[in-house]
C-alpha positions in Angstrom: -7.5 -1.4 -12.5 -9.3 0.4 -10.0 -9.0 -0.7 -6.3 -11.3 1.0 -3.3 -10.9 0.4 0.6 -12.9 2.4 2.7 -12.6 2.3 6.3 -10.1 1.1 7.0 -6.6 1.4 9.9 -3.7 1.6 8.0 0.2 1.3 9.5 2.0 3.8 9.1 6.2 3.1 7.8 6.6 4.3 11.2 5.5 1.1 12.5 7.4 -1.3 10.3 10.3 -2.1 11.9 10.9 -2.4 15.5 14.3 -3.1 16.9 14.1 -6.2 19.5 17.4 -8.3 21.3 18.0 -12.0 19.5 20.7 -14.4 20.8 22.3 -10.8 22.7 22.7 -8.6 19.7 20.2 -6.2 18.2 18.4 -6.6 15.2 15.3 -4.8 13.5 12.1 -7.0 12.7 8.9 -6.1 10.9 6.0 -5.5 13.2 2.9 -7.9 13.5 1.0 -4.7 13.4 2.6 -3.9 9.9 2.4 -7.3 8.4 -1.9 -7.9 9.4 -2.3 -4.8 7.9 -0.4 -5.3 4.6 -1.9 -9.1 4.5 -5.8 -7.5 5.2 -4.9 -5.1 2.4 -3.2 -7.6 -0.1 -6.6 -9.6 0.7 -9.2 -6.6 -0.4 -7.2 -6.1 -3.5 -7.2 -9.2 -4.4 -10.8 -9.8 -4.1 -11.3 -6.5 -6.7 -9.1 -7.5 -8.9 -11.1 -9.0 -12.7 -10.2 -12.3 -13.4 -7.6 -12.7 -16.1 -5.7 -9.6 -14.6 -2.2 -9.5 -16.4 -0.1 -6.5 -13.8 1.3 -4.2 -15.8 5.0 -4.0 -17.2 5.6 -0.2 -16.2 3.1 0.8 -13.8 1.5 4.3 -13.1 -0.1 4.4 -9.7 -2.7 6.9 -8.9 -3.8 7.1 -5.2 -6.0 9.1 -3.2 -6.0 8.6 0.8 -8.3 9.8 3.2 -6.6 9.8 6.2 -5.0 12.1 9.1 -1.8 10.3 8.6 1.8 11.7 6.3 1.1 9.9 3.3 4.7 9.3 2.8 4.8 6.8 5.5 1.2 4.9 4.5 2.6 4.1 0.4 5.4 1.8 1.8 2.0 -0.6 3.2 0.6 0.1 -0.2 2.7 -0.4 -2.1 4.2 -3.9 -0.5 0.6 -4.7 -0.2 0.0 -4.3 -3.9 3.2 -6.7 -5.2 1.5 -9.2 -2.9 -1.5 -9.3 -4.6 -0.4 -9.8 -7.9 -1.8 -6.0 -8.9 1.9 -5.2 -9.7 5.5 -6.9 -10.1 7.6 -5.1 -8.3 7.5 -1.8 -6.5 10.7 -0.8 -8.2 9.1 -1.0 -11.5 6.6 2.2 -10.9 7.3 4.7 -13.0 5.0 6.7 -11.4 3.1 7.5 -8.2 0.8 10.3 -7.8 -0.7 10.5 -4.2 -3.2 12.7 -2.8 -4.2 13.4 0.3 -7.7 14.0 1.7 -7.6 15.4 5.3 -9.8 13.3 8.2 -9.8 14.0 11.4 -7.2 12.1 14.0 -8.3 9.2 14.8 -10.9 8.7 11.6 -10.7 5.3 9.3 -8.5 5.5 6.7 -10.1 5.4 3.1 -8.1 4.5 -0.2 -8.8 5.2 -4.0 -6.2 3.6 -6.4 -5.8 3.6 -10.0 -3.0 1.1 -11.5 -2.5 1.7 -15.0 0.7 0.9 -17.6 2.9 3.6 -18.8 1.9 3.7 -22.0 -1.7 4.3 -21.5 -0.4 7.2 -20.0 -0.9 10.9 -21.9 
């Protein structure tokens, strides 16, 4: 399966979590921020994906980001956005994950080219 988003803001793992005060004691929340941007993303993959879509059992991922941000901190979105469309199981079941990066300038939309394959299509 092949999934495209062009133009797009994505959160950054920096942004997950945000520490806030409930009942007096401290405790770490996800971010509005971080959840509108996984739910816009689980959206636009879902509307790609062909109907009859079975998600693999072992899944290679193959991603290419255009974006000024660390890649390391845009997967964690990606890859929680992708579970939640039903592209694949479980994040803990990739086998694989290649990412590359294509340098924008600070500031620029964020562009994302996936591949989801099984393992044993794999050479």
């Amino acid at each position: 399966m092949v999934i495209v988003i062009r133009d797009f803001q994505i959160v950054s793992d920096n942004e997950r979590l945000i520490p806030v005060i409930m009942k007096g004691k401290p405790r770490v929340v996800t971010s509005g921020k971080y959840k509108k941007c996984k739910e816009q993303l689980r959206v636009l993959m879902r509307e790609q994906m062909p109907e009859g879509y079975k998600p693999p059992e072992e899944p290679v991922i193959f991603m290419q980001v255009q974006t000024y941000k660390d890649i390391g901190n845009i997967a964690k979105v990606v890859m929680d956005a992708l579970e939640g469309a039903g592209v694949i199981k479980n994040d803990r079941d990739i086998l694989r994950l290649d990412v590359e990066k294509i340098k924008a300038k600070r500031g620029a939309s964020d562009s994302l080219y996936i591949w989801v394959i099984d393992e044993d299509m794999c050479p």
